[in-house]
N, C-alpha and C positions, 0 to 999 in steps of 0.2 A: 554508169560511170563510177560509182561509189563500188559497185562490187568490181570493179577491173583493178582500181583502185586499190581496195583491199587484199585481193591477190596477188597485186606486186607490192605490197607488202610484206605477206607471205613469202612472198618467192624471196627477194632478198634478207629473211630471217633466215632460209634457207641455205641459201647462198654463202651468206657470212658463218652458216652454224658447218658447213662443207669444207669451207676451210681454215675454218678452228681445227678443225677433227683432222687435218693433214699438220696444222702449224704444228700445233699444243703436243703430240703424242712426242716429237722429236725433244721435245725440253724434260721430257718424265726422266726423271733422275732417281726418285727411290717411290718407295710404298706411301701412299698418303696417310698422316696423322686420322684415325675413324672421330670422326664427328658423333657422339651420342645426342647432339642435338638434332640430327637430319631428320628429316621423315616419321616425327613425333604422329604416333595419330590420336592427340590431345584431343578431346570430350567427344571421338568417336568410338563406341561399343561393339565390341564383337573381335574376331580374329583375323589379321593381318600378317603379311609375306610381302619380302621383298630380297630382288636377289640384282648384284650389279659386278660386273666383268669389266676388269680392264685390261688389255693387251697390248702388248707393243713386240718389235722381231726387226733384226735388220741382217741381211747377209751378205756377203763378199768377202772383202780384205775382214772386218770387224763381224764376227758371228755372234748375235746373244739375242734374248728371252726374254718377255719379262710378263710376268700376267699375277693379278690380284683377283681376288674372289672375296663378296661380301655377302653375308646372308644377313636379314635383320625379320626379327618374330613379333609382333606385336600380338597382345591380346588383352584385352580390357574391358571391365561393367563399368558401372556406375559409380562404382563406390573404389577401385581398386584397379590401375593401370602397371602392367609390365610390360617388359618387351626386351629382346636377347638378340646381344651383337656377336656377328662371327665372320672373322676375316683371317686369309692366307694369303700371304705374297712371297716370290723368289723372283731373282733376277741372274740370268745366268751370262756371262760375256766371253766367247771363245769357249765353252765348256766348264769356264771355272764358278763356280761359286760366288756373286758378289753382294749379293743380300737374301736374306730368308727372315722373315715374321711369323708372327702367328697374333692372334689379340681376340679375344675373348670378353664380354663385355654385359651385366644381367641389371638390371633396374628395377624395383618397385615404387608405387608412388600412388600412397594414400590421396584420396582427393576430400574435398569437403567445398561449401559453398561458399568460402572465404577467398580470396586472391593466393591466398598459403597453401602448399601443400608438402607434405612430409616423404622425401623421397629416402633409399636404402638401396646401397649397390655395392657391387663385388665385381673384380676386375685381374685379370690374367695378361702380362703381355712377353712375349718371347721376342726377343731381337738381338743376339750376339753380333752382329756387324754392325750395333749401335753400342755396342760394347758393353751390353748386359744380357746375363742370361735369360733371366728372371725376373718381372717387375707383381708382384701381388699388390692388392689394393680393395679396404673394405671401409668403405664410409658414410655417413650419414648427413643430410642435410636439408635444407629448408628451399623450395623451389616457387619462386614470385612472379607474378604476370602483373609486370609495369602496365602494358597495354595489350594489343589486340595480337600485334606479333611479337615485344618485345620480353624477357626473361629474363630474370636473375635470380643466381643459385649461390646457397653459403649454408657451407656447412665443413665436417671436418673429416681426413680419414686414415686408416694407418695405412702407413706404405712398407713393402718388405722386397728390398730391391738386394739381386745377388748379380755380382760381377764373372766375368769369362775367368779370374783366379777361385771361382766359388765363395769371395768373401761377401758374407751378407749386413747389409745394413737397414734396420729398423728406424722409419724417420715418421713423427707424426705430422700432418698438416692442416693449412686450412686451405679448404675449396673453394674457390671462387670460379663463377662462369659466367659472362653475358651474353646470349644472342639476342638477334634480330634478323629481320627477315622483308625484302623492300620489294615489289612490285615494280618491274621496269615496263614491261608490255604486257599482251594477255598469255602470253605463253613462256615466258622469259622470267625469270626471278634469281635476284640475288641475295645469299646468306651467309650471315658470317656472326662467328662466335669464338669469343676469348677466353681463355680458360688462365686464370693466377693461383699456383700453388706452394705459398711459401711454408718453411720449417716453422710448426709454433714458438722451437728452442733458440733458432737460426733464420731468422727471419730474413735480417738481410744479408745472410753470407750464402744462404741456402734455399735456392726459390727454381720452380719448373714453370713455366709459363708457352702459353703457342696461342696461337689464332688460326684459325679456319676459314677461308671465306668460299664457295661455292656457286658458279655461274650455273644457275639448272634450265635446259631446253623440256618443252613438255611437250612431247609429238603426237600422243594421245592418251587415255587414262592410265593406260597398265605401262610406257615407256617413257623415261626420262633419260637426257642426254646431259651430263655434267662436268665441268670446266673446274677442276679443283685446284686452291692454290695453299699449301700449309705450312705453318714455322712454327720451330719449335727450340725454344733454349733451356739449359739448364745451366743453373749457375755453378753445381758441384757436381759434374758428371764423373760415372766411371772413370779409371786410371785408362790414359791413353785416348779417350774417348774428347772430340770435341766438344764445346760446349752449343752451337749453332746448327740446325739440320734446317732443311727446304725440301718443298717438294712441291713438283704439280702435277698434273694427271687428268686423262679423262673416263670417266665413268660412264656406261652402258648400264641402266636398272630396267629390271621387268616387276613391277606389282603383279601380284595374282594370289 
């Protein structure tokens, strides 16, 4: 009885994750914001791979495209954890053109036996239909394990953001980030992580802030099935550019 039990369990995780996968794809509206919190492999050693696909197509009267591609590297000792994000996405509707990314993303992050550790990263993001060319970004900071799943990061970094007119603006900040990460079933988890990056000059006229949060299916070691939902505001964005973005998505990963 307990094992029949348990497999209609299964089956309607199933069931409901079937038709996420039919609802959810129809509301994808742009590229999702990359989480460098996802799929940390925090005090595990050795070299990791991970690759995730997402796609969407509708045809008839409305023709368009849309597919994201994310690579992420991990590789880590004991004493010294990295790991390299890389993502493309286009979205094309009737033929035309109606978004294209790129984002680029590298991390180091000394460890030690304290709760503290000292992270350094460098960051690239292309997005002209977000009304910037060019976003560079090199910063430094301090990465804290409140608890078993939850984080927080503070530290500071330069930003060198160029506009679709090529005017470039150098802003310093401070980084802030929280995640956490919650256990709903045995296969089922959800995560979510806030990132605040206000001007150190401008603090309150001038701040970039978004949340993350990720519904992840786990269907067996090497594939994960994910529900992503992301916002993101700026409060002095590029000229012409709004300051409000959204996005949800769903993600297809293979570890290996």
């Amino acid at each position: 009885m307990i094992g029949k039990e348990y497999s209609l369990q299964i089956l309607n995780k199933y069931i409901f994750l079937t038709l996420a996968l039919i609802i959810f794809p129809k509301l994808l509206v742009a590229e999702a914001i990359v989480n460098v919190e996802d799929s940390r492999k925090e005090g595990q050693v050795g070299f990791y791979s991970k690759a995730s696909v997402a796609l969407n197509g509708t045809r008839g009267n409305i023709h368009s495209n849309f597919y994201s591609v994310n690579l992420r590297l991990d590789n880590n000792s004991e004493k010294l954890e990295s790991f390299l994000i890389m993502q493309k996405s286009q979205r094309k509707r009737n033929q035309a053109l109606m978004a294209d990314s790129s984002f680029v993303h590298g991390r180091l992050i000394f460890i030690n036996e304290s709760k503290y550790s000292t992270e350094f990263f460098i960051q690239q993001g292309k997005n002209p239909f977000r009304r910037y060319a060019q976003r560079d970004v090199l910063g430094v900071g301090t990465r804290i394990a409140l608890s078993e799943t939850s984080r927080l990061g503070l530290g500071v970094l330069y930003e060198d953001e160029e506009d679709l007119q090529a005017l470039s603006t150098e802003t310093e900040r401070l980084a802030v980030y929280l995640h956490d990460k919650f256990n709903i079933s045995e296969n089922i988890d959800l995560s979510a992580t806030l990132y605040y990056q206000p001007s150190l000059n401008q603090y309150k006229d001038d701040f970039k802030t978004s949340i993350i949060t990720s519904l992840d299916f786990t269907v067996n070691k090497n594939v994960k099935i994910s529900l992503v939902y992301s916002g993101f505001y700026d409060s002095a964005p590029p000229i012409n550019a709004i300051k409000h973005d959204e996005q949800l998505t769903t993600n297809f990963s293979y570890s290996f």
